[in-house]
N, CA and C of each residue as an Amber inpcrd file, in Angstrom:
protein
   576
 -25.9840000 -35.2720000 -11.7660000 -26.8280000 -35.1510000 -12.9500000
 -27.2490000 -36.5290000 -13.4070000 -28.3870000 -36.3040000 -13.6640000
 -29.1400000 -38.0990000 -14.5250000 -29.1000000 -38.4520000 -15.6530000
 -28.4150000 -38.6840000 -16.3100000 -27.8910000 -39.0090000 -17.8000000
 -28.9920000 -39.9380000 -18.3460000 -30.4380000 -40.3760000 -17.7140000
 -31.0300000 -41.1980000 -18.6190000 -31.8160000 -40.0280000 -19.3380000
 -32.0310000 -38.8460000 -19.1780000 -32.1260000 -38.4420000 -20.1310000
 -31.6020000 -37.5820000 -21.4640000 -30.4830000 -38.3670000 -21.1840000
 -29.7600000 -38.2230000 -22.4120000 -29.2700000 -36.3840000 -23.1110000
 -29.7180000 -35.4400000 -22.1810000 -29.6770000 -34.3240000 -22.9240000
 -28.6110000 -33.5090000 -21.5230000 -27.5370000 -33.6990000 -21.3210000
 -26.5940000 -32.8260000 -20.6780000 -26.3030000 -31.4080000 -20.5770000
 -26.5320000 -30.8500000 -19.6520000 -26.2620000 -29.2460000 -19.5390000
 -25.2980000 -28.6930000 -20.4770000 -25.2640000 -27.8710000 -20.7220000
 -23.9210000 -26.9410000 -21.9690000 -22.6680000 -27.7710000 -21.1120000
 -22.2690000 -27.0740000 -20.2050000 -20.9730000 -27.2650000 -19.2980000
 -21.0990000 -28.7800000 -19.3900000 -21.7450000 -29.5850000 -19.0390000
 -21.4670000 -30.9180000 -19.6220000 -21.4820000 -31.9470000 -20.7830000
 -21.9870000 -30.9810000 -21.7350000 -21.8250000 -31.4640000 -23.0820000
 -20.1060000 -31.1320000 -23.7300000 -20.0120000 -30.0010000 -23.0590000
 -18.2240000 -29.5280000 -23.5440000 -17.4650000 -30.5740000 -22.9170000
 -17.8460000 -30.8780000 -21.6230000 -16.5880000 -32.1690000 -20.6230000
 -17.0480000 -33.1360000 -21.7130000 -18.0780000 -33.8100000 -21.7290000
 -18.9180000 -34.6750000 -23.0870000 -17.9800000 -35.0590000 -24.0850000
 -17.9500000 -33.6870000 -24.7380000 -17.0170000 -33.7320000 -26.2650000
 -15.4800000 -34.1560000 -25.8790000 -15.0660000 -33.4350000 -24.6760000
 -13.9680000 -33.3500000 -24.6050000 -13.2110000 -34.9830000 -24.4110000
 -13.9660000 -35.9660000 -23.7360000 -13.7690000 -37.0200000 -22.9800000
 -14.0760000 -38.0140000 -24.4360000 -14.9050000 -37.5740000 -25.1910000
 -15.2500000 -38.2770000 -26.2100000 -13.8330000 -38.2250000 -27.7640000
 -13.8250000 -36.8650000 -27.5330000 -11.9790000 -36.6140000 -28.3340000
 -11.0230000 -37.5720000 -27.7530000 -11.0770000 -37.4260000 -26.5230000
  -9.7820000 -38.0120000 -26.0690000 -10.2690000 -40.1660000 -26.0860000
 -11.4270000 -40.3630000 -26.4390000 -11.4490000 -41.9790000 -26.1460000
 -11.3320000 -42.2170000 -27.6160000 -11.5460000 -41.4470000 -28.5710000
 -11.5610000 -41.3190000 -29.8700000 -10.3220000 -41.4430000 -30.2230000
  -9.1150000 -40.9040000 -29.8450000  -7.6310000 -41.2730000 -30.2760000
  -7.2000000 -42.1330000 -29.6110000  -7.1390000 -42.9770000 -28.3660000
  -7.2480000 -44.0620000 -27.9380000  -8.0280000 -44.2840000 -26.7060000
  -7.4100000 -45.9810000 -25.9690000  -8.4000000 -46.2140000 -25.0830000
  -7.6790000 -45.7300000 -23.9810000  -8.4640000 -45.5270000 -22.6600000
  -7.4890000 -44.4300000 -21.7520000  -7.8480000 -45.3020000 -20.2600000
  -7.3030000 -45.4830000 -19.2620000  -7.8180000 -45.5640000 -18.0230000
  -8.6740000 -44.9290000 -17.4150000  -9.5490000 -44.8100000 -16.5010000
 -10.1190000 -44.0940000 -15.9110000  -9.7740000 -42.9730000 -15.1170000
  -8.3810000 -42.9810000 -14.6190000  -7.6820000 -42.4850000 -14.1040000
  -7.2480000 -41.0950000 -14.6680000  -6.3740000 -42.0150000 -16.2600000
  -5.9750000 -41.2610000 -17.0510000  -7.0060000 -39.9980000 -17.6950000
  -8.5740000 -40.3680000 -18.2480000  -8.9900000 -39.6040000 -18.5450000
  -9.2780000 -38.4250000 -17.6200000  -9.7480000 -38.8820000 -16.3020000
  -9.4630000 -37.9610000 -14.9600000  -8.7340000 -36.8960000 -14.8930000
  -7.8100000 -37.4420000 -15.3570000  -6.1280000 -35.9710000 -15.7290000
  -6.5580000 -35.6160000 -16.3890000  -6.8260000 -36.2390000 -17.3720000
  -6.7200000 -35.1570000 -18.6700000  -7.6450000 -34.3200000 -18.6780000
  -9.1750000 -34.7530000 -18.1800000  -9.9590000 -33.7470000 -18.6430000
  -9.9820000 -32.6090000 -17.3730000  -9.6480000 -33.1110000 -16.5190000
  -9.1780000 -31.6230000 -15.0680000  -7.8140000 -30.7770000 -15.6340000
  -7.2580000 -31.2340000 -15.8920000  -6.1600000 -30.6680000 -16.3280000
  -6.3680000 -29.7800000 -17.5340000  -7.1710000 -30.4500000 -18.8600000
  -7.7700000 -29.4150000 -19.6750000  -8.6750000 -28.3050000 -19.5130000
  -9.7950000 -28.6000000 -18.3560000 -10.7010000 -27.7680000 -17.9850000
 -10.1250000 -26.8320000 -16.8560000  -9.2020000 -27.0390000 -16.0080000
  -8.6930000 -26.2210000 -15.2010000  -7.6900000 -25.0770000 -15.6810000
  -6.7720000 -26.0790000 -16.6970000  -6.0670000 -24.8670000 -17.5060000
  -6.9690000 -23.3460000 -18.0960000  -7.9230000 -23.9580000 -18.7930000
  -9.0730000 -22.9070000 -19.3480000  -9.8980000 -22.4450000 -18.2240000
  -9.9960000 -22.7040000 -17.1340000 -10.4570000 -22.2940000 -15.8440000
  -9.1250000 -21.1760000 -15.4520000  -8.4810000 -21.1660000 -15.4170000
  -7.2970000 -20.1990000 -14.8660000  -6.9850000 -19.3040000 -15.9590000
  -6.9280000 -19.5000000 -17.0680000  -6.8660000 -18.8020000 -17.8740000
  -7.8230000 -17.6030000 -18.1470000  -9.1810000 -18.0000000 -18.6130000
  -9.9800000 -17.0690000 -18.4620000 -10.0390000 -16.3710000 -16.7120000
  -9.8400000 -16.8310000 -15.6960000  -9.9510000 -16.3940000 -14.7010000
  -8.6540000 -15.5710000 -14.3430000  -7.5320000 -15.1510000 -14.8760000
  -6.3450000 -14.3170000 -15.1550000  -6.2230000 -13.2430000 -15.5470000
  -7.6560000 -13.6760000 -17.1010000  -7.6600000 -12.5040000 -17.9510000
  -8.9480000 -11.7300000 -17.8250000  -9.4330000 -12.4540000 -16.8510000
 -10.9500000 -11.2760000 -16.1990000  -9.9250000 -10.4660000 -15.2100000
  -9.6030000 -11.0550000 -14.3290000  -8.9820000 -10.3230000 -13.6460000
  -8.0360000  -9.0260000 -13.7900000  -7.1040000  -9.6610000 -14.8560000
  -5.9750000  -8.8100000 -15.2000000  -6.9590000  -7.4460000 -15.9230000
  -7.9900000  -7.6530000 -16.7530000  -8.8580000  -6.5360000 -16.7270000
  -9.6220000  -5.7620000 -15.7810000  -9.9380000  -6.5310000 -14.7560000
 -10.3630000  -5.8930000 -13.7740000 -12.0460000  -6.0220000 -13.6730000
 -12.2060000  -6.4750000 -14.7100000 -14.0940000  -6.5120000 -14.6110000
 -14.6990000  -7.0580000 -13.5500000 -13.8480000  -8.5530000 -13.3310000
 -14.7610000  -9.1340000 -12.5000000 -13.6710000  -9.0600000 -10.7590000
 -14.1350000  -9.1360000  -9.6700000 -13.8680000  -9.7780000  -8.9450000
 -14.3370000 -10.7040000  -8.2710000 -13.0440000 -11.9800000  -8.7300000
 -13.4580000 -13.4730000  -7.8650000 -12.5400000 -13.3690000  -6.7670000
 -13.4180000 -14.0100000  -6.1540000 -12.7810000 -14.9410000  -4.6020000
 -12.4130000 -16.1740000  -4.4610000 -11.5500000 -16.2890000  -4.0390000
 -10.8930000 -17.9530000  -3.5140000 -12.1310000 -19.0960000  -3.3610000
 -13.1560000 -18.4090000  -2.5100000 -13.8690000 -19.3560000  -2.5540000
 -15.2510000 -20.0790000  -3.7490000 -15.2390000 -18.7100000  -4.4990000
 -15.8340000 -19.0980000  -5.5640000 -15.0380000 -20.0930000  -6.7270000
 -13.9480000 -20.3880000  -6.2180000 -13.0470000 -20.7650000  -7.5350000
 -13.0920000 -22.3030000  -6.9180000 -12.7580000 -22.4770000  -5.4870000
 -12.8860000 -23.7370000  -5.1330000 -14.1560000 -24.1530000  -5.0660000
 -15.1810000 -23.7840000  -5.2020000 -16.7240000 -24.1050000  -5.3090000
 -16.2960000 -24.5690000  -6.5430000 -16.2240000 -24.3660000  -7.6720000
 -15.8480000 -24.2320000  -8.8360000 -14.9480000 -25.4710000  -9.5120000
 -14.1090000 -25.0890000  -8.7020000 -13.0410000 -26.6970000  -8.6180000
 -13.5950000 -27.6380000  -8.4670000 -14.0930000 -27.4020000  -7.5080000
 -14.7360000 -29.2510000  -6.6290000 -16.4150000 -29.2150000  -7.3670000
 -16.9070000 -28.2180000  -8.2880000 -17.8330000 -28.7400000  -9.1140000
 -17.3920000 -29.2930000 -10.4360000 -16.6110000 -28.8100000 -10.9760000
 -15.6100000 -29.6860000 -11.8570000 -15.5850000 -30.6600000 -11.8190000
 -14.8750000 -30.6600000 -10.8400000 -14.4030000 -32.6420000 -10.4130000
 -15.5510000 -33.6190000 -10.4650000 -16.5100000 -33.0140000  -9.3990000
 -17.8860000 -33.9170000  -9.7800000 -18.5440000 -33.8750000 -11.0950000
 -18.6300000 -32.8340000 -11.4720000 -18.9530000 -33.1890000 -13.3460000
 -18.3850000 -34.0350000 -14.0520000 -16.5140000 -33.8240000 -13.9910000
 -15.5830000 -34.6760000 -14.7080000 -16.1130000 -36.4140000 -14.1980000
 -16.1220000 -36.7020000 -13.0500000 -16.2360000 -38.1070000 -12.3210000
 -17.6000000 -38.5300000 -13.2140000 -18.6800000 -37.5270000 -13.1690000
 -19.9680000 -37.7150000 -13.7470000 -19.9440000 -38.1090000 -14.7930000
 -18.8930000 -37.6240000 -16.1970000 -19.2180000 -37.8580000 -17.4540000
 -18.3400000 -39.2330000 -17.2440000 -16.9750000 -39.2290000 -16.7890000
 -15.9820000 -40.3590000 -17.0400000 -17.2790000 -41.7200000 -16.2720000
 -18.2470000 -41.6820000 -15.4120000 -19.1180000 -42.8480000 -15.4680000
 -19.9350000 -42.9730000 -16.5710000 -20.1870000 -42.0160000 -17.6420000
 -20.9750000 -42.1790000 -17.9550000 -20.5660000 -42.6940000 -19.2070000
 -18.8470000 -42.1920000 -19.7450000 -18.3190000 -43.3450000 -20.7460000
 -18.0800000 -44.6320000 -20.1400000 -17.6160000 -44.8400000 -19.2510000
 -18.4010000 -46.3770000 -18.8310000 -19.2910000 -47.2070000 -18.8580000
 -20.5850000 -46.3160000 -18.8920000 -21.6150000 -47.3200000 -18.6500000
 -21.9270000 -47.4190000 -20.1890000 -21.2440000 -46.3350000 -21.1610000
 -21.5350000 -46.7550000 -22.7040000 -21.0720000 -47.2380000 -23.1640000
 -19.9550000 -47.8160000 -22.0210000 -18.9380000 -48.7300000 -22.7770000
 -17.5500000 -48.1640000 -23.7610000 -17.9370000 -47.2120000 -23.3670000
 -17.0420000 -46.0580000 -24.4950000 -15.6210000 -46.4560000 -23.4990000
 -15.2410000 -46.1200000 -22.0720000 -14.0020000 -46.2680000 -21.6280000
 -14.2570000 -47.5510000 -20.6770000 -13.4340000 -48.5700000 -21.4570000
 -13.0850000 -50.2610000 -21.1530000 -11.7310000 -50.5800000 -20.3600000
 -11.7400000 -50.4320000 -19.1310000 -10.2900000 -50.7650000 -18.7040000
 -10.0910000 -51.5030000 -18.9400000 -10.3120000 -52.9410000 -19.4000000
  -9.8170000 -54.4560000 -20.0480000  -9.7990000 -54.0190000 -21.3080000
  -9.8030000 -53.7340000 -22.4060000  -9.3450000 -53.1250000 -23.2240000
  -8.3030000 -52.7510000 -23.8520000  -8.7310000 -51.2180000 -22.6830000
  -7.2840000 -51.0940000 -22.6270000  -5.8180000 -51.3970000 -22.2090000
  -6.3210000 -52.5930000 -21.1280000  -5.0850000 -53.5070000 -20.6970000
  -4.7820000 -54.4300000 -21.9230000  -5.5230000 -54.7150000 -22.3790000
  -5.3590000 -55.9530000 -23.4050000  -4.2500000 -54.7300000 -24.3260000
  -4.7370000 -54.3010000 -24.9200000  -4.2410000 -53.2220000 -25.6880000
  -2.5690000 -52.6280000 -25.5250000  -2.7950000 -52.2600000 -24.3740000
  -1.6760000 -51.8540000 -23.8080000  -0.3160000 -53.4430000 -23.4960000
  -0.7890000 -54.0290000 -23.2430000   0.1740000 -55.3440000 -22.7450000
   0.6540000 -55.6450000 -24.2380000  -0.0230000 -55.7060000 -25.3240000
   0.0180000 -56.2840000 -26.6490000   0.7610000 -55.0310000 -27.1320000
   1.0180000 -53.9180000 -27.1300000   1.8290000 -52.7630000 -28.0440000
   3.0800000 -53.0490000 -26.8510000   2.8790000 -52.7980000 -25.9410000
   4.5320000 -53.1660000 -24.2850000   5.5460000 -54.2250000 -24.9800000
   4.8040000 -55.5010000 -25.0990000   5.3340000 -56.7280000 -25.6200000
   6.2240000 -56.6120000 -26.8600000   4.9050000 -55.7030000 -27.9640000
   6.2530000 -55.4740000 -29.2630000   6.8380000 -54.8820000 -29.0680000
   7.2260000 -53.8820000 -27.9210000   7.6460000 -53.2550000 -27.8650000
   9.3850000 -53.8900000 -27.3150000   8.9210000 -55.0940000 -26.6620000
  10.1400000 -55.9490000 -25.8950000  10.2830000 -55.5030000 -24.3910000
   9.0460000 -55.2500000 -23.8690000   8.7410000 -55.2330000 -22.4010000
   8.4020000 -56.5350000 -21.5120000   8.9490000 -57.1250000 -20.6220000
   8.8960000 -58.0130000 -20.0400000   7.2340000 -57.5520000 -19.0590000
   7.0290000 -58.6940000 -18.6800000   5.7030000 -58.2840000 -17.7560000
   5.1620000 -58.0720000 -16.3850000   7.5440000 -57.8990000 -15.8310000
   6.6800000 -57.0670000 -14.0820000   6.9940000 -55.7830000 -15.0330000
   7.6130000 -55.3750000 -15.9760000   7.4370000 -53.6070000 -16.7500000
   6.3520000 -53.2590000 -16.8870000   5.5480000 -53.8030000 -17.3130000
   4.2750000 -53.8270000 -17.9330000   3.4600000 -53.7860000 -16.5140000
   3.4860000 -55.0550000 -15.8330000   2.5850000 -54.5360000 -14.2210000
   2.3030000 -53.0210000 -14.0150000   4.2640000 -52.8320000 -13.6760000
   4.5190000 -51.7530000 -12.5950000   3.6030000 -50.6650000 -13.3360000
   4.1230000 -50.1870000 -14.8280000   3.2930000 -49.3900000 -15.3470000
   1.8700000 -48.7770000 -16.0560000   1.0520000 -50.5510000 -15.5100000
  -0.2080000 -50.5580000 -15.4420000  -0.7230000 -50.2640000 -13.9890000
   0.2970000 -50.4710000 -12.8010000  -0.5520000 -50.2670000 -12.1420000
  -0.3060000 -48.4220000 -11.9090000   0.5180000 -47.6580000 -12.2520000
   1.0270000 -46.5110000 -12.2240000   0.4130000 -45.7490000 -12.8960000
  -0.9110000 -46.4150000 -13.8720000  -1.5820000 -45.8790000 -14.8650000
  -3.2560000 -45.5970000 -14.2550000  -3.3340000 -46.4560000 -12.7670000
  -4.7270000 -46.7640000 -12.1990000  -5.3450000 -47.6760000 -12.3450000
  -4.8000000 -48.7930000 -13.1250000  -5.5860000 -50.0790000 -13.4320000
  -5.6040000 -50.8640000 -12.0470000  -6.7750000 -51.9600000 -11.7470000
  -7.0890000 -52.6800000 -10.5550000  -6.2490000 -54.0010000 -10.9770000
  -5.4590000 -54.3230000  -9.7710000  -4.8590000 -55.2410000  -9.9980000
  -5.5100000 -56.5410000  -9.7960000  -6.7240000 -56.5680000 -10.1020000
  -7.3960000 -58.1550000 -10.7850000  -7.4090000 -57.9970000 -12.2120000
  -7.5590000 -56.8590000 -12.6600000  -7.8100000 -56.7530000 -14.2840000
  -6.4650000 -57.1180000 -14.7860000  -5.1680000 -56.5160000 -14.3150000
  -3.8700000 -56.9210000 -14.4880000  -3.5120000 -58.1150000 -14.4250000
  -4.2040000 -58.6180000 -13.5580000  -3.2500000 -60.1170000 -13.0690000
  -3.9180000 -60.9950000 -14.2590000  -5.1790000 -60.9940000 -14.4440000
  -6.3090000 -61.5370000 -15.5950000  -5.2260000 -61.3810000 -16.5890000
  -5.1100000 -60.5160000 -17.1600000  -4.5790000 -60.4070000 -18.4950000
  -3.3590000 -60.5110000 -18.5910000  -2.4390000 -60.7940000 -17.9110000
  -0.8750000 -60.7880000 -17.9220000  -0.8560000 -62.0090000 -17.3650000
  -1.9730000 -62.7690000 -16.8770000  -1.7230000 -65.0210000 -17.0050000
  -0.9420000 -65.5280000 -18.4920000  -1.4440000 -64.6290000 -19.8160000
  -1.0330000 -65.0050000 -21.0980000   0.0040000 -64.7320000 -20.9170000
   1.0730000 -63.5130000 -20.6240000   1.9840000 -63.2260000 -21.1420000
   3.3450000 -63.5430000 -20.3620000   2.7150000 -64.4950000 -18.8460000
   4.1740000 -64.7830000 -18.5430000   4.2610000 -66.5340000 -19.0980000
   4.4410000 -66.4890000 -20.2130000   4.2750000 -68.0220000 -20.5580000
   5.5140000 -67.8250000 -20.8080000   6.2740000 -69.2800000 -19.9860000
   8.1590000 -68.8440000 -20.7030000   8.5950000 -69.5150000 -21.4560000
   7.7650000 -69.6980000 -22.6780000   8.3320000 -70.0880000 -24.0500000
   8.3390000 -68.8470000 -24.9490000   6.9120000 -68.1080000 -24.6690000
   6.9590000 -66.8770000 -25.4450000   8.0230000 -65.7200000 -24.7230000
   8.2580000 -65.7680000 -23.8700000   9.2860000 -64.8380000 -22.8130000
  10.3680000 -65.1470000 -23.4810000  11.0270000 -66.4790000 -23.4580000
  12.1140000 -66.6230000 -23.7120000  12.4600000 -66.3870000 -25.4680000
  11.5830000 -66.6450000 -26.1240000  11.8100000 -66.1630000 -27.5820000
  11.6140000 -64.8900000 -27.9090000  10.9840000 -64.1240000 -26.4000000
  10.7430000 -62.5230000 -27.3170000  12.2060000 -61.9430000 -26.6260000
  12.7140000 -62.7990000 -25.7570000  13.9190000 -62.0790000 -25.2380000
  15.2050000 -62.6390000 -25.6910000  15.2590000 -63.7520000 -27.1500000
  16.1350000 -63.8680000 -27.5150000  16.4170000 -63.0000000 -28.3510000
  15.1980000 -62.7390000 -29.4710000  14.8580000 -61.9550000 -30.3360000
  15.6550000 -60.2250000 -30.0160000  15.3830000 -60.3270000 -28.6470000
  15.4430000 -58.7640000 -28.1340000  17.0170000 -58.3790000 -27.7970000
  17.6380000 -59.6000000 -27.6390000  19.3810000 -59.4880000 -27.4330000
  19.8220000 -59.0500000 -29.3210000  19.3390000 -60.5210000 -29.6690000
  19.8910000 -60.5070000 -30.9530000  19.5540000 -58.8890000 -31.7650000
  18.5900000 -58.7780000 -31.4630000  18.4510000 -57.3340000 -32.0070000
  19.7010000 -56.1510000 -31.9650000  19.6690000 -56.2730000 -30.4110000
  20.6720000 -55.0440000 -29.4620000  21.6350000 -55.5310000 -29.8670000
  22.1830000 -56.5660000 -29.0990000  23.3110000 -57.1130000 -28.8690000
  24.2850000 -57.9320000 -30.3200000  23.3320000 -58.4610000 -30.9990000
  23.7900000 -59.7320000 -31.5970000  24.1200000 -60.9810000 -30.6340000
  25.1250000 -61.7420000 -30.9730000  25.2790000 -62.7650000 -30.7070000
  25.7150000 -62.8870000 -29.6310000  25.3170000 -63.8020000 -28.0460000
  25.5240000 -63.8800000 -26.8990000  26.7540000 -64.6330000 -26.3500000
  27.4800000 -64.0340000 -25.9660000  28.9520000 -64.6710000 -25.9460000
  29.0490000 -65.3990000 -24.4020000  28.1190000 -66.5400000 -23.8300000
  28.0930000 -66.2800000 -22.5880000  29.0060000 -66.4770000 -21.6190000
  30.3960000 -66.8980000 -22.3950000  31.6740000 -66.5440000 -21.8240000
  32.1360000 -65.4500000 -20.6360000  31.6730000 -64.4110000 -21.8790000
  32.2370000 -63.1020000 -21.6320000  31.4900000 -62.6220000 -19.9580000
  31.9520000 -62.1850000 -18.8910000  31.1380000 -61.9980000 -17.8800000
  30.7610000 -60.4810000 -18.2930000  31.3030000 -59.5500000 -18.8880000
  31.0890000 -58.2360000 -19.1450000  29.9790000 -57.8170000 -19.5680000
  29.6610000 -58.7410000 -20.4360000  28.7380000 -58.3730000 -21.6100000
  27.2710000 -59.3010000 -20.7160000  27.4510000 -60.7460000 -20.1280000
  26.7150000 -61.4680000 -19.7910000  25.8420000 -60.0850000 -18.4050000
  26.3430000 -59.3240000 -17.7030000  26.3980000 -58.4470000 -16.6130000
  25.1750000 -57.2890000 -17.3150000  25.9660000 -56.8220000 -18.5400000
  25.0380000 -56.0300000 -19.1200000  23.9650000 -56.5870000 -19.6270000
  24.0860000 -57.1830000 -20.3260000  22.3060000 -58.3710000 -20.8530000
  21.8140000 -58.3310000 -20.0210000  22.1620000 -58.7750000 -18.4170000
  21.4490000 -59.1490000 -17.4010000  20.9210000 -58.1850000 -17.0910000
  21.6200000 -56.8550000 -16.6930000  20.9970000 -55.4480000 -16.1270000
  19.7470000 -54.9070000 -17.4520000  20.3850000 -54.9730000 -18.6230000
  19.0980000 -54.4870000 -19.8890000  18.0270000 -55.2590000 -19.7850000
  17.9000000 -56.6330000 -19.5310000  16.6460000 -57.1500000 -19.6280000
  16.2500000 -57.2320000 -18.2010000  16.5060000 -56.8620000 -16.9910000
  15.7870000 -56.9120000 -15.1430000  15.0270000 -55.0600000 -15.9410000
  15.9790000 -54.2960000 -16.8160000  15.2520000 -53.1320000 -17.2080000
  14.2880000 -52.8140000 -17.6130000  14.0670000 -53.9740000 -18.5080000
  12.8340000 -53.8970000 -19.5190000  11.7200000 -55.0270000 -18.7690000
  11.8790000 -55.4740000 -17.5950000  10.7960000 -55.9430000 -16.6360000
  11.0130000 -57.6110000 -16.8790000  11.8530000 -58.0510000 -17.6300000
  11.8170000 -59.8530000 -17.1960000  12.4400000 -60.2620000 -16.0230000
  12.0700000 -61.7270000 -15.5310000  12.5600000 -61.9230000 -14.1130000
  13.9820000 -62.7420000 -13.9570000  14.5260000 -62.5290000 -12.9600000
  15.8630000 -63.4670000 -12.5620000  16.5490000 -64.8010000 -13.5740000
  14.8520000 -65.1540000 -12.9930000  14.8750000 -66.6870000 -13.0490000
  14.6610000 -66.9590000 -14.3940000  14.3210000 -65.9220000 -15.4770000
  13.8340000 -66.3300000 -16.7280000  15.3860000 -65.9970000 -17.5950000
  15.7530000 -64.8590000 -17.6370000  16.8110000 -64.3520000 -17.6280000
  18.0090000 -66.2580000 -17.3120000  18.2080000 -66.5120000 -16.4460000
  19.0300000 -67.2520000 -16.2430000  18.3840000 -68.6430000 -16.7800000
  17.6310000 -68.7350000 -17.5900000  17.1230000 -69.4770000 -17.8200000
  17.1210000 -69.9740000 -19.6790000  17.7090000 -68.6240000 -19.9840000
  18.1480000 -68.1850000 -21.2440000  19.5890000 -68.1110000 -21.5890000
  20.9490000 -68.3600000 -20.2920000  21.8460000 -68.0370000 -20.5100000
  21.7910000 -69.9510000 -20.3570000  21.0810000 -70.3700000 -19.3030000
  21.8270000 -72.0160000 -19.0430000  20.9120000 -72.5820000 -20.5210000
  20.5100000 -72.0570000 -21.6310000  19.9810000 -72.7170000 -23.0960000
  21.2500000 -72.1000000 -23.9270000  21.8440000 -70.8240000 -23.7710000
  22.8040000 -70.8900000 -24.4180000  24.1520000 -71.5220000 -23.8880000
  24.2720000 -71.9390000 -22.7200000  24.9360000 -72.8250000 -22.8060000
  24.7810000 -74.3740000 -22.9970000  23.7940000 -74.7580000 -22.7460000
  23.6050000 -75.6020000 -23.5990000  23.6370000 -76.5100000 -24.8650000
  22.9690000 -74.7060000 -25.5660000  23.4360000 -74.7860000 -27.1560000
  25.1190000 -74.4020000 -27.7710000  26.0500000 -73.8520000 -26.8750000
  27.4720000 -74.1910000 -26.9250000  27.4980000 -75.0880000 -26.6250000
  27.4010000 -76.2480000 -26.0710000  27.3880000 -77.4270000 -25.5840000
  27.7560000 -78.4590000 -26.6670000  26.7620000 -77.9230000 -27.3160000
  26.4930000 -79.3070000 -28.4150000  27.3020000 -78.7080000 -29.8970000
């Protein structure tokens, strides 16, 4: 379908609305909206197609349903370009977006990778936007912050406790080397 003129079939004004609800409560991947709106339109695709049946009015065939399916899909692909090209769905955006709520959240940034790239994002848009966030001054203060929270005070004596810190924060996506990089400052700062 040709969207320069601006006036979309019924059946694609409903995918339309629907894609437009969902960028309206936040920003989504491309991917993500993909699911959602097959997943919404297929549910209501089986549904009404259950309850024709279970009445008996109509009979469908397998192959009318996969005609059906795979016109879906190309509609869905159709509108999700076409919030693109309005700018309406921004995968940088929503990476920016997403890395910045992860972070307060006290997510280190291979967490944040793994589950950007698990989301459909291209890993140039990722790597772009996560240059800011492996800076290890801000790493190391959002992950002192993030013990003291949990933990309180870091005893780095203790190997028990030093074992668990270590396993909670490789959890929440910081690296080895940053991690140990935070225990040789607290010793340090016992030091003095």
């Amino acid at each position: 379908m040709n969207y320069k003129k601006e006036q979309p079939l019924l059946f694609d004004k409903i995918i339309l609305d629907k894609a437009v609800q969902l960028l309206a409560q936040r920003n989504h991947t491309e991917l993500e909206l993909n699911q959602k709106l097959w997943l919404f339109f297929s549910k209501k695709l089986s549904r009404q197609m259950s309850s024709a049946f279970n009445q008996s009015e109509y009979d469908y065939s397998y192959s009318q349903h996969d005609d059906f399916s795979l016109n879906l899909k190309n509609k869905i692909s159709e509108i999700v370009c076409y919030c693109q090209q309005k700018n309406w769905l921004n995968e940088e955006d929503f990476v920016a977006d997403y890395i910045a709520m992860r972070q307060r959240k006290g997510f280190g940034y291979k967490r944040i990778e793994l589950e950007l790239k698990q989301k459909g994002v291209k890993s140039e848009i990722i790597r772009s936007k996560l240059i800011n966030l492996s800076s290890q001054k801000t790493s190391l203060e959002q992950i002192t912050n993030l013990i003291q929270r949990r933990y309180g005070v870091i005893n780095v004596s203790d190997m028990k406790q030093r074992q668990k810190i270590h396993r909670f924060l490789l959890n929440r996506g910081f690296s080895h080397q940053l991690i140990q990089r935070l225990y040789n400052a607290s010793l340090d700062e016992d030091r003095q």
